[in-house]
C-alpha positions as CSV (number, residue, x, y, z in Angstrom):
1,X,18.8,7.7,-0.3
2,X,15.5,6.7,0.6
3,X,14.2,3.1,-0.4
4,X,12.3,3.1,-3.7
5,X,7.7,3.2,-3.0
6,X,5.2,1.2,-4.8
7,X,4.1,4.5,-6.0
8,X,8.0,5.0,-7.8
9,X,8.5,1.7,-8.8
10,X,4.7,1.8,-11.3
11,X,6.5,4.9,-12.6
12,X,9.5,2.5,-13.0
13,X,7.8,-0.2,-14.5
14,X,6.0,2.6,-17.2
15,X,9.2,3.5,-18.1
16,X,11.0,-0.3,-18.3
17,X,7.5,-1.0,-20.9
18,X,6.6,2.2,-22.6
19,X,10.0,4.4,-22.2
20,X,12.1,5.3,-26.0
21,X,15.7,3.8,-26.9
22,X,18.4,6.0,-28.4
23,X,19.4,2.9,-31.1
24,X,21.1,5.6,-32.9
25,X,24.2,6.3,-30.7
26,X,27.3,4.8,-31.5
27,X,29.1,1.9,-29.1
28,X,30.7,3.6,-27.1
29,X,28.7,6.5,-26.5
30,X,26.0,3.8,-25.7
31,X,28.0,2.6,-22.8
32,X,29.4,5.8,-21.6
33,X,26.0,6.7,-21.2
34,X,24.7,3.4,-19.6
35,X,27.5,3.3,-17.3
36,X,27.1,7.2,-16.3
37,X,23.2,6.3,-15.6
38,X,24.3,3.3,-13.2
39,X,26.6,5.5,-11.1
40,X,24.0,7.4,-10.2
41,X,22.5,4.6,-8.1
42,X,19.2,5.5,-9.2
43,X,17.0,2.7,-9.8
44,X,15.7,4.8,-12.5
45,X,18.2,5.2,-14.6
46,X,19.0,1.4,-13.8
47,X,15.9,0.3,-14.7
48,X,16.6,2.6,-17.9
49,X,19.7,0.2,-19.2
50,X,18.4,-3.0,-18.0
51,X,15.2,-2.1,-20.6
52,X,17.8,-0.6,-23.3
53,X,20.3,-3.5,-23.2
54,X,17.2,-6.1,-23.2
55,X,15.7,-4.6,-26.3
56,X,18.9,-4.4,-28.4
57,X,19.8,-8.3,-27.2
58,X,16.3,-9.0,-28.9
59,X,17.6,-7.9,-32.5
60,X,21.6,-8.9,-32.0
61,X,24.1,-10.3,-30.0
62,X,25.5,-8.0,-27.3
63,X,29.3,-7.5,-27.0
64,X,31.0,-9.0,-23.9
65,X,31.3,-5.4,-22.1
66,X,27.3,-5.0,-22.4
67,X,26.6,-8.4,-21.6
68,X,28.6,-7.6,-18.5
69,X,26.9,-4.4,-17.3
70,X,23.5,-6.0,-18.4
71,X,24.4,-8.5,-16.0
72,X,25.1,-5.8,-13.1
73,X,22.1,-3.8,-13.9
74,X,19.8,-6.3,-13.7
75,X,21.0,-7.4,-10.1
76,X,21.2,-3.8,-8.8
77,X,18.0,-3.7,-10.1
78,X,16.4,-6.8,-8.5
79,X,17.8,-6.1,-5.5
80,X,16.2,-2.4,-5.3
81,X,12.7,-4.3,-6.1
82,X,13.5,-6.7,-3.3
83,X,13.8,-3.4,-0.7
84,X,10.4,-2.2,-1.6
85,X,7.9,-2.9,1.0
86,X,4.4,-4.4,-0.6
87,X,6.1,-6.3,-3.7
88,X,6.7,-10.3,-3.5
89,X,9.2,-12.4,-5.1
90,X,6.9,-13.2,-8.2
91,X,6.2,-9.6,-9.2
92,X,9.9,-8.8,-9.0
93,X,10.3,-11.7,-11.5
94,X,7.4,-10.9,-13.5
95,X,9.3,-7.6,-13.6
96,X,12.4,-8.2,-14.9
C-alpha cells in the first residue's frame, strides 16, 4: 500500500481529536473490534484505537490485553507518521 500524504494524515489527525467512541460495547467486543481494525494495517483504523484506548485510560485503568495492544498501536502508528514525507520528529510527538 501506498505511504500515508500530509493531505491523509490532517484527515487522520481530525479523526484522532474530533472522531466518536463506542464506550457502550462490552470488553470483548471492544477488542474484537480494535484488533480487527489493526489487521487491516490501515493507519486509519490504527489511529482509530490508539485515540479509543487513550480516552478510556483517561477515566479507568486499562486491563493488561488493552494496555498491550495500546502499546502496539501506538508504535504502528508512530512509525506510519515517521514514513510520511513533510512531517518532523516533533509533530509526530505532538501527535501522539
Amino acid at each position: 500500500r501506498p505511504v500515508t500524504d500530509i493531505l491523509a494524515l490532517k484527515h487522520i489527525i481530525h479523526i484522532f481529536q474530533h472522531g466518536e467512541s463506542d464506550k457502550l460495547l462490552p470488553w470483548k467486543q471492544r477488542y474484537k473490534v480494535n484488533t480487527e481494525k489493526i489487521k487491516t494495517g490501515e493507519i486509519q483504523d490504527g489511529a482509530e484505537v490508539v485515540r479509543d484506548l487513550m480516552r478510556m485510560k483517561k477515566e479507568k485503568a486499562l486491563n493488561t490485553s488493552e494496555k498491550k495492544m495500546l502499546d502496539n498501536a501506538h508504535e504502528f502508528l508512530i512509525s506510519e507518521l515517521g514514513l510520511i514525507k513533510g512531517i518532523t520528529e516533533n509533530q509526530i510527538k505532538s501527535f501522539c
